[in-house]
C-alpha positions, 0 to 999 in steps of 0.5 A: 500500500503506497501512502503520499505524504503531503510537503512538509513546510509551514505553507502546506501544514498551515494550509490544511493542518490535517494533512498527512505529513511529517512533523517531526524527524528523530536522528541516530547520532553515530553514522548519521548526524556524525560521521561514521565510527566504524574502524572504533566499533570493529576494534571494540568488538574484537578487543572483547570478543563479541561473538558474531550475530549478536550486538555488541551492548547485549553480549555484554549486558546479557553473557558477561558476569562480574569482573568480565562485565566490568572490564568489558564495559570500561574498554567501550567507554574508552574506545567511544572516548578515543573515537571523540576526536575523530568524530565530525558533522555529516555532510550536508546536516546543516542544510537539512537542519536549517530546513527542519529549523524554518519549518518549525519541525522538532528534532530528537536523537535516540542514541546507543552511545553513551551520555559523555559522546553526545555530550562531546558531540553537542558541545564539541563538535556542534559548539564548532559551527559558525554561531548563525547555524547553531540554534539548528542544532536543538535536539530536545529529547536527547536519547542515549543508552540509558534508555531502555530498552534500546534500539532496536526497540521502538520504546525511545521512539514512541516516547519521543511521539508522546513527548510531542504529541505527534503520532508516529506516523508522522514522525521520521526515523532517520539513520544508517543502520539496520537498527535504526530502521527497525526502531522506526518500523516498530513504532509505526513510523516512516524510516531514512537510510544514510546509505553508504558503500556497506549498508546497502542492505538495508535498503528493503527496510527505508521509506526513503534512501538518500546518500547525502543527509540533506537529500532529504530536503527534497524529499521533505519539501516535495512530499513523497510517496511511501511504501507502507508494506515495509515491515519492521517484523525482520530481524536480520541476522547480524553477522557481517554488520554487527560490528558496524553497531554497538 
């Protein structure tokens, strides 16, 4: 079933306030609002011995006990620590940000990094935005890990949807990874893929496939249609990806 979504600019929302478009847009953070930290979350993996087909935060949190737990769970805060410093704004974020900020559209993040990375990134990397871009940059509610549960739960999404008062299908999903679609899928809302060279995978779960994020622009000032048949039912397996997602 193929669903159009209205344009969603002031113009078009003030002229038919019911229209079926969208109204909010929620961001992963790694990959998506920053560039990608790949190389770290491989490293992360392999220092502490994830098996594959499992992500990284629930062998720890569900197969490691005590001191094991403990050590494991110190090496990821300093790998996320060291990968800080490499860590930049995607291309084109600005462009859509400021489209998002015109229209009067909320952003949101929801996260599986831990507090001091999207405390790093908001106040770092945001902070080195030219000052005229950086009441873009309000995301508001901030979700990162110690929500649970966490990706690819919808739980942090429908939050969002009942903080704004926006229900999710009028909300977009937007991210580069398998989780994040589902999280967007399970909760009833339209999903965005960052696409880049090794995720194309994905794709059969994305609304919407862009290769730039301020692709998106197009899409939210035009309107689109969206294939509603896309399901968040499926949970690939995770053996070649898993070490791209904590």
């Amino acid at each position: 079933m193929i669903h159009h979504y209205l344009p969603s600019t002031k113009g078009a929302v003030a002229a038919d306030p019911s229209a079926l478009c969208i109204r909010g847009v929620v961001f992963d953070m790694d990959g998506t609002l920053a560039t990608p930290m790949k190389e770290h979350l491989i490293r992360m993996r392999h220092e502490i011995g994830v098996p594959n087909g499992i992500r990284t935060l629930e062998y720890v949190e569900t197969c490691l006990h005590g001191r094991a737990r403990e050590l494991a769970e110190k090496r990821i805060l300093d790998i996320e620590t060291e990968a800080m410093a490499n860590m930049r704004v995607s291309p084109g974020l600005v462009d859509l940000l400021q489209f998002l900020h015109t229209h009067n559209i909320p952003t949101a993040i929801i996260t599986r990094n831990n507090a001091n990375s999207v405390s790093h990134f908001i106040n770092n990397v945001v902070a080195e935005q030219p000052k005229e871009h950086l009441g873009f940059f309000g995301f508001d509610p901030i979700i990162d890990r110690s929500f649970k549960p966490t990706k690819p739960h919808p739980a942090g999404l429908l939050h969002i949807s009942q903080k704004w008062g926006i229900p999710p299908h009028q909300l977009l999903m937007v991210g580069d990874h398998l989780d994040d679609l589902l999280c967007g899928l399970r909760a009833g809302s339209l999903t965005a893929l960052l696409r880049y060279s090794d995720n194309s995978e994905f794709e059969a779960q994305a609304h919407i496939v862009v290769d730039r994020i301020d692709e998106l622009v197009e899409r939210l000032s035009s309107g689109f249609d969206a294939d509603m048949s896309v399901a968040g039912h499926v949970d690939m397996a995770i053996t070649t990806h898993a070490q791209t997602s904590a």
